[in-house]
N, C-alpha and C positions, 0 to 999 in steps of 0.2 A: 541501890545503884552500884556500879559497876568502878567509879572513879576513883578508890585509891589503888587499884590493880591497875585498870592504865595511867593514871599519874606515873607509876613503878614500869608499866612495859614503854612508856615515854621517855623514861631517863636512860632505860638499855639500850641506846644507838646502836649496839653490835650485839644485840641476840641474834644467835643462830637456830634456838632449839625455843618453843613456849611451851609447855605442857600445862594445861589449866584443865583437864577431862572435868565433869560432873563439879564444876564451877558454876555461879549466877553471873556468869561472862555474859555482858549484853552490849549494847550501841557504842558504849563510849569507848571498852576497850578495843575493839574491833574499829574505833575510829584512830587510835593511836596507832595499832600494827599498821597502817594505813597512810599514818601523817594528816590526817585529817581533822583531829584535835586540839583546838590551837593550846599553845605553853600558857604556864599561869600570869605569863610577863605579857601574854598577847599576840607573841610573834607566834608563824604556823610552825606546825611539828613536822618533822622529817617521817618516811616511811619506816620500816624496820629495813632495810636494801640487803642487809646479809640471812635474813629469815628464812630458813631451808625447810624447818619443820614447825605445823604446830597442830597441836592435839586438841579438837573441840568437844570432843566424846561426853554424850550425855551432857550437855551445857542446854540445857531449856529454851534459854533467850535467843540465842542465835537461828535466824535466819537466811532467806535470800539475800534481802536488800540490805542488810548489814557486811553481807560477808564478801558482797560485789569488789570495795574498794580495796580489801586484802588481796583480792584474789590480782586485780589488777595492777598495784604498785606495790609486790611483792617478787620481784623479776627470779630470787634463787630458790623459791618456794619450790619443794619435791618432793614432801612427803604431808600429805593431810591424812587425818582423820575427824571424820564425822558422824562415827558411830552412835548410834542411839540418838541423833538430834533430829527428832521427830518434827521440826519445821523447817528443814532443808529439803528443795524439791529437785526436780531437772533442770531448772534454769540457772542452779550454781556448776550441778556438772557444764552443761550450755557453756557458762562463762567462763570454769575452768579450761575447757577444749577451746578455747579461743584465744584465749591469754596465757594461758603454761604448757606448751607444747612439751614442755620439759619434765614434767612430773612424769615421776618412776614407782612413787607409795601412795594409793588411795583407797581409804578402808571407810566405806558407806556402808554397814552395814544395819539394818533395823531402821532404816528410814523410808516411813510409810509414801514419803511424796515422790521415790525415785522409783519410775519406770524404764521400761526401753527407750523410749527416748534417749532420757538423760546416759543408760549406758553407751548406746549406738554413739552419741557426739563424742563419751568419753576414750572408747578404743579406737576412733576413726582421727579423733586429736590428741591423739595422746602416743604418739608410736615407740616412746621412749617407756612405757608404763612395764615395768617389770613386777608388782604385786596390786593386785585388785582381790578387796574383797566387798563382793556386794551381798551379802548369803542374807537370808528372812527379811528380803525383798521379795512382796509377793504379785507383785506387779511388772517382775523382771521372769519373760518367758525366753521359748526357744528362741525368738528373734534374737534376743543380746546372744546366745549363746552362739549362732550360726556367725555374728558379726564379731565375738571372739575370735572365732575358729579364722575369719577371712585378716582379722587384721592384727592380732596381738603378737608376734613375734618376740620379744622382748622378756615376756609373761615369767615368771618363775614360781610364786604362786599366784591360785582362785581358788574363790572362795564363793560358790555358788548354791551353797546348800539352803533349804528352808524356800528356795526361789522355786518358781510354777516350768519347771524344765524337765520336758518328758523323755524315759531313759533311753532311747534313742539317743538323744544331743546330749546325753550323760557323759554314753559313752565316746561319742567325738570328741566330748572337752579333756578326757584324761590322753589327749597324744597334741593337745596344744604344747 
């Protein structure tokens, strides 16, 4: 279990930065960045409200439906990663693009469940997004790439390598 790391992300009311990459981060802390954990006295938890970045890279446990409530009562949240978390699909990007218009750093890389979909919601809500890396995503074709090219203004890096993107749209994406 996961609870003396959120008992600890519980008491940090004013983290701004979490790194826990390749951690057994599962329910309970992701319930605390959240506020959704009640204290050990009973009364409910606060969210983390100043939380700009947190790093889930390689973390096993985490999922969609764990990571819904960060994604939601995290208002300064702008930089994630969720590299290598092989059970995050499209429906977090989905909820990211709906609830953090604001994120500028998102690095998905090596996550079997992210297609075009999840990238199309991600640069079409996300217009503030200034690095994406989605690269050995093999489920991410020309479609994200063409929906790059229409909408990312912002862009500074991608990271689209190892993706099923034929060298035609290669080369459009390097004058993004």
């Amino acid at each position: 279990e996961d609870f003396p790391l959120a008992r600890a992300v519980q008491a940090c009311v004013s983290l701004t930065q979490l790194h826990v990459e390749n951690s057994n981060v599962a329910e309970a802390t992701l319930a605390a960045i959240a506020g959704r954990l009640p204290r050990n006295n009973g009364d409910a938890g606060k969210p983390l409200q100043q939380l700009q970045v947190l790093d889930l890279s390689r973390c096993a446990y985490v999922h969609d439906l764990i990571l819904f409530p960060v994604l939601e009562e995290c208002p300064q949240l702008s930089a994630l990663s969720l590299s290598r978390t092989r059970l995050i699909t499209d429906d977090t990007l989905l909820c990211l693009a709906r609830t953090r218009p604001t994120m500028k750093r998102l690095i998905i890389d090596n996550c079997p469940g992210i297609t075009d979909r999840g990238i199309i919601a991600v640069v079409q809500g996300l217009p503030l997004l200034e690095e994406l890396d989605a690269s050995d995503n093999m489920a991410v074709t020309d479609t994200s790439a063409k929906e790059i090219i229409a909408f990312c203004r912002n862009l500074r890096r991608l990271d689209m390598r190892g993706c099923y993107i034929g060298d035609h749209m290669v080369s459009k994406l390097r004058y993004v």
